[in-house]
C-alpha positions in Angstrom: -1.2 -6.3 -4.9 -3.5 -9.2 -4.6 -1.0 -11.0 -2.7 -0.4 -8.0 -0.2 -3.9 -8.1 -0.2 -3.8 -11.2 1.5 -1.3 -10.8 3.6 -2.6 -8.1 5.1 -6.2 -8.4 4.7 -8.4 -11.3 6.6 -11.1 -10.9 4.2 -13.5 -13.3 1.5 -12.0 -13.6 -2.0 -14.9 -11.2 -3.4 -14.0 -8.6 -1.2 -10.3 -8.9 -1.9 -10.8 -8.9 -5.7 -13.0 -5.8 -5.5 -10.8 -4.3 -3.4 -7.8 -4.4 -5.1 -9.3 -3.8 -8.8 -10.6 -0.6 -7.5 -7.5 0.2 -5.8 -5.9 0.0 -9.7 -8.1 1.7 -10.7 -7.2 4.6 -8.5 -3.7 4.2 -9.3 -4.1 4.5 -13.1 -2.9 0.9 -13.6 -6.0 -1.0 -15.2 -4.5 -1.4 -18.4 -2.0 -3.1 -16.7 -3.5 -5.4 -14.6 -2.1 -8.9 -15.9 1.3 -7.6 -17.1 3.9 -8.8 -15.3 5.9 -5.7 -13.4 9.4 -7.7 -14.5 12.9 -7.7 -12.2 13.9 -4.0 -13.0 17.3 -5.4 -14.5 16.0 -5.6 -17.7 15.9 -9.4 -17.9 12.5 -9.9 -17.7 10.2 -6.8 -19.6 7.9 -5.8 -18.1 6.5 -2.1 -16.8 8.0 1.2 -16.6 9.7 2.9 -13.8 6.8 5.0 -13.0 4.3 2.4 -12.9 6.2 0.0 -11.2 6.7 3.0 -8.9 3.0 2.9 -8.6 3.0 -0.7 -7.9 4.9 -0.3 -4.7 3.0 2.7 -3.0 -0.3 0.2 -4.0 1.0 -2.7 -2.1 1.8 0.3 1.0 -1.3 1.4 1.0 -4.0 -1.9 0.1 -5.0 -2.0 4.0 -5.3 1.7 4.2 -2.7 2.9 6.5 -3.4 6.3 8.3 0.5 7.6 7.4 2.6 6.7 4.8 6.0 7.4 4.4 8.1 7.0 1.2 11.6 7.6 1.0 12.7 8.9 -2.2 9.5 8.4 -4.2 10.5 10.3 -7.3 13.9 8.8 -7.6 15.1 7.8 -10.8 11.6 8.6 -12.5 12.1 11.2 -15.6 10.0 14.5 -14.6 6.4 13.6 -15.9 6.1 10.5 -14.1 7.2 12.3 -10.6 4.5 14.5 -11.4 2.2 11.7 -11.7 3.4 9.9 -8.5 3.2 13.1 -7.1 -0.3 13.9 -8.4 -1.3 10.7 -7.4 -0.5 10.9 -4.1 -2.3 14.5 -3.6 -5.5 12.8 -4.6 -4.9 9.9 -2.7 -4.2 11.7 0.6 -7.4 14.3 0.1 -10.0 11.3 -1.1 -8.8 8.9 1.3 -8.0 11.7 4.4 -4.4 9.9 4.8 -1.2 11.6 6.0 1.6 11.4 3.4 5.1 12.0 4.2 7.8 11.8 1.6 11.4 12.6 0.9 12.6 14.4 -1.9 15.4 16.1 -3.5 15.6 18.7 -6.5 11.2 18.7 -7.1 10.1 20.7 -9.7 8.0 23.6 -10.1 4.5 21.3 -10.4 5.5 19.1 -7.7 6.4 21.7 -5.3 2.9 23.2 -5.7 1.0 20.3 -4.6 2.9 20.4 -0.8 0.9 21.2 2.1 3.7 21.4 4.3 7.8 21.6 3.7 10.1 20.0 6.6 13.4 21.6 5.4 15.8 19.3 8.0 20.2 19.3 8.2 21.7 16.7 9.8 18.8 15.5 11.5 17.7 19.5 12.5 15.0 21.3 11.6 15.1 24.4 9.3 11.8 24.7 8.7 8.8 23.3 8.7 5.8 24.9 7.4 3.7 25.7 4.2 6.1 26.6 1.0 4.5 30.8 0.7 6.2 30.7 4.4 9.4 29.0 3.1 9.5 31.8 0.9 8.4 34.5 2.9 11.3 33.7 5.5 14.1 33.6 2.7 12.8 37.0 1.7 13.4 37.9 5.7 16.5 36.5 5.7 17.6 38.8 2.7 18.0 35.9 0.1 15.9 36.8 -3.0 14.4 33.9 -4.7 16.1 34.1 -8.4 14.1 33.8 -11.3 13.4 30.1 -12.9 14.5 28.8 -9.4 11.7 27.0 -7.2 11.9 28.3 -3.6 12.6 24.3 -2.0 15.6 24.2 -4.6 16.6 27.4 -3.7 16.4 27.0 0.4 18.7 23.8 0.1 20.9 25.8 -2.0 20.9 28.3 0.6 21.4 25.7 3.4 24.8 27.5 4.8 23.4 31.1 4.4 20.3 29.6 6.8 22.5 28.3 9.3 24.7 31.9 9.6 21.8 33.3 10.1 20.6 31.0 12.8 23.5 31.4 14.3 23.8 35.2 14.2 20.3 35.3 15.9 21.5 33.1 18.1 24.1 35.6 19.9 21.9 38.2 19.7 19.4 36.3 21.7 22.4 35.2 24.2 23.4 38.7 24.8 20.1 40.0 25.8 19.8 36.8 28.1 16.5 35.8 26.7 15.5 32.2 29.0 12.3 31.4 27.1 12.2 29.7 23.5 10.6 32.4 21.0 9.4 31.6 17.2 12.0 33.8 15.0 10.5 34.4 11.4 7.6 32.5 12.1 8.9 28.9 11.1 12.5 28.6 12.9 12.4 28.0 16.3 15.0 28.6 18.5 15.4 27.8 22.1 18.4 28.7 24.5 19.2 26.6 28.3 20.8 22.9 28.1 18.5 21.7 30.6 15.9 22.3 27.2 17.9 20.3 25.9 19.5 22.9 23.1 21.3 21.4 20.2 24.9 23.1 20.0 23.9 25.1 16.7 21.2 26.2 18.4 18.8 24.4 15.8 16.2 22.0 17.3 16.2 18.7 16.6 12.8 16.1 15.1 12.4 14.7 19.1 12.5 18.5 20.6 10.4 19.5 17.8 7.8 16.6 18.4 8.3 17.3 22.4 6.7 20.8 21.7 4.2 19.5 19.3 0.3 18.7 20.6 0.5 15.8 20.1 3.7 14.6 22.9 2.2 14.1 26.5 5.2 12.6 28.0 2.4 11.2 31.0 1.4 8.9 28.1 4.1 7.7 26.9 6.2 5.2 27.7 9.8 5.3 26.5 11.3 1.9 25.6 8.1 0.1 25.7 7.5 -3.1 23.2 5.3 -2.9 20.5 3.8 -6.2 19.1 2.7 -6.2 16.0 -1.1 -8.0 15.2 -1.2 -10.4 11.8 -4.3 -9.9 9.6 -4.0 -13.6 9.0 -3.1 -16.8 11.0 0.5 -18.5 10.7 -1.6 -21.5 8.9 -3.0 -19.1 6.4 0.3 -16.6 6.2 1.9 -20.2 5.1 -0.5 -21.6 2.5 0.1 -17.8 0.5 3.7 -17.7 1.1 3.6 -21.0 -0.4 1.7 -20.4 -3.4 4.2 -17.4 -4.3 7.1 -19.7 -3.7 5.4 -22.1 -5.9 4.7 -19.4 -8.4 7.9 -17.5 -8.5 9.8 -21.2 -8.8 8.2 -22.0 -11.9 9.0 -19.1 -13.1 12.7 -19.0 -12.3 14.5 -20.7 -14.7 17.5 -21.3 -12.2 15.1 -22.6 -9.6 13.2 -25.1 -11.7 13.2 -25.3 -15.7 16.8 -25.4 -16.5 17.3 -27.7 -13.1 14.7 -30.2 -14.6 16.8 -30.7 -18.4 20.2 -30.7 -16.0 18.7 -33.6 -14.1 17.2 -35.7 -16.8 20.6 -35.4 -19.2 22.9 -35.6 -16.2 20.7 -38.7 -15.3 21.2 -40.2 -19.0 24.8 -39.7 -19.2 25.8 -40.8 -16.3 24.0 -44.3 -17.2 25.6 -44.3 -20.5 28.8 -43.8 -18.7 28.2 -46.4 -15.8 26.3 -48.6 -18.1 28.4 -51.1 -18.8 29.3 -52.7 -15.2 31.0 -55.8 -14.2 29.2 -58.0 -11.3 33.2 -58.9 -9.7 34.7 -57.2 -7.3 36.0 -54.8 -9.9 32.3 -53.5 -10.9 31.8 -52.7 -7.4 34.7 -50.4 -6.8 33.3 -48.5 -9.8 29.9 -48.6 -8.4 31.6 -46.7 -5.1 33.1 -44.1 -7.3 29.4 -43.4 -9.1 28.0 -43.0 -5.2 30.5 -40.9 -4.9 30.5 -38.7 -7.8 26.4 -38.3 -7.9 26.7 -36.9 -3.8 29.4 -34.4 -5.1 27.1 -33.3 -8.0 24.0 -32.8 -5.9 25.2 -31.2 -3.0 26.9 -28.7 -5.3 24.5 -28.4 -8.3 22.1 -26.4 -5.9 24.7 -23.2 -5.3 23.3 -21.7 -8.1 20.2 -20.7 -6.0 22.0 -18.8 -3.9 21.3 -15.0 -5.5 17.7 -16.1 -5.7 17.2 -16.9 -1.9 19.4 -14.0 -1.4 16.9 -11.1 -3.2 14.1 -13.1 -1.1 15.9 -12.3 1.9 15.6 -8.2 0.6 12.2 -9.0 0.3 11.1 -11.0 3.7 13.2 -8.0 6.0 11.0 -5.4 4.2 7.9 -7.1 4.1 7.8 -8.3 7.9 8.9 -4.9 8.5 5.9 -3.6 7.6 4.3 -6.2 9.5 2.6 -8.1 6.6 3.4 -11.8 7.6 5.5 -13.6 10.0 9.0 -15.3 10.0 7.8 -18.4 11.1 5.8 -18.6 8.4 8.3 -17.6 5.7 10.1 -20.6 6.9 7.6 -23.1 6.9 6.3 -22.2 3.5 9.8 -22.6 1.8 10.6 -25.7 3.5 7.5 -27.1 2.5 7.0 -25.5 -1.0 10.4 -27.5 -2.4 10.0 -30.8 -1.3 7.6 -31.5 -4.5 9.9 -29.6 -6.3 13.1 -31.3 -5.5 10.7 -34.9 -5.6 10.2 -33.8 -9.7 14.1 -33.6 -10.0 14.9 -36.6 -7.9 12.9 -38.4 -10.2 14.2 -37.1 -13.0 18.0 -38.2 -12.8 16.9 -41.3 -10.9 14.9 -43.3 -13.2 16.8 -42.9 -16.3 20.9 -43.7 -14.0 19.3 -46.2 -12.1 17.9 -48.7 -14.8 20.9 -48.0 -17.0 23.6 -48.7 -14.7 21.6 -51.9 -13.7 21.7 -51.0 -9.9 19.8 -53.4 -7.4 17.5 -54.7 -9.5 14.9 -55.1 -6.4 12.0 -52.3 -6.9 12.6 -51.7 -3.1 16.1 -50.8 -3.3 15.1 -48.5 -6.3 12.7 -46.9 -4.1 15.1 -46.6 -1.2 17.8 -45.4 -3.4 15.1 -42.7 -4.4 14.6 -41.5 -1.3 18.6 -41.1 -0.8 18.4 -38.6 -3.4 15.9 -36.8 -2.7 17.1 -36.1 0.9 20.6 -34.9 -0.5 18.5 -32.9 -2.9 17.1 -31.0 0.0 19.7 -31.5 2.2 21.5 -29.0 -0.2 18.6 -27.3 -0.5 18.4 -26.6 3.0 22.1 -25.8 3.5 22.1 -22.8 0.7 18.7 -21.5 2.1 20.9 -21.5 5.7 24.1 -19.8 4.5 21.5 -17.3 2.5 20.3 -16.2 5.8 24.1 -15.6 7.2 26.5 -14.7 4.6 26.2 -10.9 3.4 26.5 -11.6 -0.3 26.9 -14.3 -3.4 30.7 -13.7 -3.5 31.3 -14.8 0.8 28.0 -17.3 0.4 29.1 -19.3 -2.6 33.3 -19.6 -0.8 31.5 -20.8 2.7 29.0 -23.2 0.7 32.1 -24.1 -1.3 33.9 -24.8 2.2 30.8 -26.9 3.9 31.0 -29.2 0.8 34.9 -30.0 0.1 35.2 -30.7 3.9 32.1 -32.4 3.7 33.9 -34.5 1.0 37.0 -34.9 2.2 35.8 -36.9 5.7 33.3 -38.9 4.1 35.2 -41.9 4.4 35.5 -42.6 0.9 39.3 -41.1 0.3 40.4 -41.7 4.0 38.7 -44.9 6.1 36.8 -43.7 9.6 39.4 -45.6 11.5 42.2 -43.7 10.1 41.0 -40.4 10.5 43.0 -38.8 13.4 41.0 -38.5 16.3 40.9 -34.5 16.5 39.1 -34.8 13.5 36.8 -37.2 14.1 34.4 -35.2 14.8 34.0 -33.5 11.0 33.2 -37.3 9.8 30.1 -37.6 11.7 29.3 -33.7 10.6 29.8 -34.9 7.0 27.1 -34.2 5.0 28.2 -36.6 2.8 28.8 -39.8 5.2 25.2 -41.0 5.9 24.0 -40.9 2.5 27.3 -42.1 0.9 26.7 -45.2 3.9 22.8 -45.2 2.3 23.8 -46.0 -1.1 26.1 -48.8 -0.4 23.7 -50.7 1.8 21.4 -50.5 -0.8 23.6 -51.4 -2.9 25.0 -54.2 -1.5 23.1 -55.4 1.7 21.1 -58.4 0.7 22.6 -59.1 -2.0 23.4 -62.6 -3.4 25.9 -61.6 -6.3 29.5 -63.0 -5.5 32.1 -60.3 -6.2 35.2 -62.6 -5.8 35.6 -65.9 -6.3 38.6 -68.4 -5.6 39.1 -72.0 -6.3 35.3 -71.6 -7.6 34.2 -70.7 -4.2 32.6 -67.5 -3.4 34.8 -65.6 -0.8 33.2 -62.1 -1.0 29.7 -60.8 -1.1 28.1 -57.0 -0.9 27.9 -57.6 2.7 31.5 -58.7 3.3 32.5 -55.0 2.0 30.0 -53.1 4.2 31.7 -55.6 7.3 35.1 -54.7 6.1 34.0 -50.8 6.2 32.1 -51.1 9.4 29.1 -50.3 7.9 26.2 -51.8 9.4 23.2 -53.6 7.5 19.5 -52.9 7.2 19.6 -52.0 10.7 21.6 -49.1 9.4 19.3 -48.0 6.4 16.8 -45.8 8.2 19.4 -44.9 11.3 21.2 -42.8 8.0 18.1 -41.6 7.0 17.0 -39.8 10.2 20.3 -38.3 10.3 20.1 -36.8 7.0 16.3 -35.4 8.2 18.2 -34.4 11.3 20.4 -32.4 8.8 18.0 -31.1 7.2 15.6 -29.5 10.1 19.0 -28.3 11.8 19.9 -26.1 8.8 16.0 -24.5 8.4 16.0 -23.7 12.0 19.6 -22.5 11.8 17.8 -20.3 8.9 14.8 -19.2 10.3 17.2 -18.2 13.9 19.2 -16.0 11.5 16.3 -14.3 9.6 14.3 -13.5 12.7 17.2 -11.8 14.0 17.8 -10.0 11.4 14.1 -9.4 10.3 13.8 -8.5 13.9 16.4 -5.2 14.1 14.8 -4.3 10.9 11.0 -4.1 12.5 9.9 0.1 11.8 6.9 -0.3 13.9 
């Protein structure tokens, strides 16, 4: 709540901290105020169903909205606790004068009791709508005696075909006597005759005509198809720095996202150098060197697919939060861009030092550093790639094939199994797409550029260096280091804005206000 709070709120910490404690308090949730409410899958324990019901209408209603509308608010709750969320929302709509409107199915005697009004609808048509002694009071009309033990909503929904025959059978009589104007029948149901009024074909009116009649509709005031914008509480600088904290938060407390990704890195780092540890300096060691390059891009571009149904729930989450108007896309995407790159720095770190000492790379501390960097950019290259194909795909099972795809091609037109030069030229294309090109190209360079080892030698003469294999390749030199560089940034920026395109689309045809 604190965090809606935030979100939604543009006011000091005090004010937000009082706020909010006594907005627990009205929800009957101070004994719980540092518990965590859990995933609702039963992996992490935390609250019930009721309180976590709670939870949610609290986060709704911490910048006091005027209406509030839940849908299904009882679901799945056993029948005390919809009492309670019920109860609660009585109170909360008389102390706080705020219109509630709900959907419910099957309420019980208790809950039914604490309605002001019943809108009893079918297929989008109004029944009734009115207080429940009328609901009852037009069944009784209607000749359908309420049974015993039966609450009258249960019973009208029941009764939803015996309403409409009725309707109907009014209906005719009202044609035959040619009545032009719309009269109230029984006090709640409304029927109205004449297509130019725009007369469903049952003869039921439907929520516009209803609203169209109402008080409150003065078509001179209203103008159909207008846009609505939407004013932030906060400014995108602000939205970013709390998005970014929950990122932070929710990633150190994923162990997918963070602690089991920092023990993968470290041993995968170790055994990989015990592996590779014992190189050769001839030409021989350097062909084994290639084939590490090559295996450490395949492992990190792939080892981040795992992150997938996590960026997928936050994509739930983002759609119904901008929804409601509480931050905006923009920001979501800047925050998560940002909020990894320490993150993915830890892990880079992590499976660097420990391969990169014990294979005996370039012993220059410069080329360490460089070859750092390399890492981390694939790191968040991948990074950036699952966050994309989070935003596009509609579920794990089509994201994890397509990511699956992007890679093995990626792979395939590296260069490393097939040369640039014999690449046929319709495909040409996918090599400088290759996610795996530039930083496979950055490894060698900094592997080999500058360096003074002989690989080969003949006749006790030195006939081939590092940089005689990057010539052979048609690889360039230093010159080449930081061109390979910006092209993995350029990577990575196309993929988040690819992302952040998708979700403000989508976020967008989601928007409710």
């Amino acid at each position: 709540m604190m965090f809606s709070a935030k979100l939604r709120l543009n006011l000091p910490q005090e004010k937000l901290c009082s706020k909010v404690k006594s907005l627990i308090q009205e929800l009957g949730l101070s004994h719980l105020a540092r518990t965590r409410v859990g995933d609702g899958d039963d992996r992490i324990r935390g609250i019930s169903g009721g309180e976590r019901r709670r939870v949610s209408i609290g986060v709704e209603v911490i910048h006091d909205p005027k209406v509030l509308i839940l849908d299904e608010a009882t679901s799945g709750l056993d029948s005390t606790s919809a009492l309670q969320i019920i109860d609660m929302l009585k109170a909360m709509a008389e102390s706080r004068g705020r219109t509630i409107i709900l959907s419910i199915h099957q309420p019980g005697f208790r809950i039914v009791k604490l309605f002001n009004s019943i809108l009893l609808l079918d297929n989008g048509s109004v029944l009734h709508h009115g207080s429940v002694d009328l609901l009852d009071v037009n069944l009784r009309l209607m000749g359908l005696e309420l049974p015993l033990h039966v609450n009258v909503v249960e019973f009208a929904i029941e009764s939803i075909e015996t309403i409409q025959q009725q309707q109907k059978s009014q209906q005719v009589k009202i044609k035959q006597v040619q009545i032009e104007a719309p009269k109230r029948v029984l006090g709640s149901m409304i029927l109205k005759k004449g297509d130019d009024q725009g007369e469903s074909r049952s003869g039921k009116l439907t929520l516009l005509q209803l609203f169209q009649q109402s008080k409150v509709f003065d078509i001179e005031n209203i103008n159909v198809g207008m846009d609505f914008t939407c004013d932030y509480a906060n400014s995108r600088l602000r939205e970013t720095m709390i998005l970014a904290h929950r990122f932070s938060k929710n990633i150190l407390r994923t162990n997918e996202l963070f602690a089991f990704k920092t023990v993968q890195m470290l041993i995968s780092g170790m055994v990989l150098g015990s592996i590779f540890g014992n190189l050769k300096d001839g030409l021989v060691g350097a062909e084994q060197r290639v084939g590490l390059f090559a295996f450490i891009l395949t492992f990190l571009l792939s080892s981040t697919i795992d992150a997938l149904p996590i960026f997928l729930q936050e994509r739930e989450i983002l759609m119904k939060e901008t929804s409601s108007g509480s931050y905006r896309v923009s920001s979501y995407a800047l925050a998560n861009g940002l909020v990894y790159l320490p993150f993915l720095l830890i892990l880079a770190i992590l499976f660097t030092v420990p391969l990169y000492w014990i294979v005996g790379l370039n012993q220059n501390f410069t080329a360490f550093l460089n070859f750092l960097l390399l890492i981390w950019l694939i790191l968040y290259t991948a990074n950036s790639v699952v966050v994309c194909f989070s935003a596009l795909v509609p579920n794990f099972i089509v994201g994890n094939s397509v990511i699956a795809g992007v890679i093995g091609s990626s792979f395939l037109f590296s260069g490393y199994f097939i040369s640039n030069h014999e690449i046929p030229k319709y495909w040409i294309f996918m090599h400088y797409l290759s996610l795996f090109k530039y930083p496979f190209e950055g490894f060698l360079i900094n592997e080999f550029s500058n360096s003074k080892k002989c690989l080969e030698y003949m006749f006790g003469a030195c006939v081939m260096k590092g940089e005689d294999i990057l010539k052979e390749e048609g690889y360039g030199g230093e010159s080449s280091r930081w061109k390979n560089v910006g092209v993995m940034l350029s990577f990575i920026f196309v993929y988040r804005f690819i992302s952040y395109v998708i979700l403000r689309y989508r976020c967008s045809r989601s928007v409710i206000f």
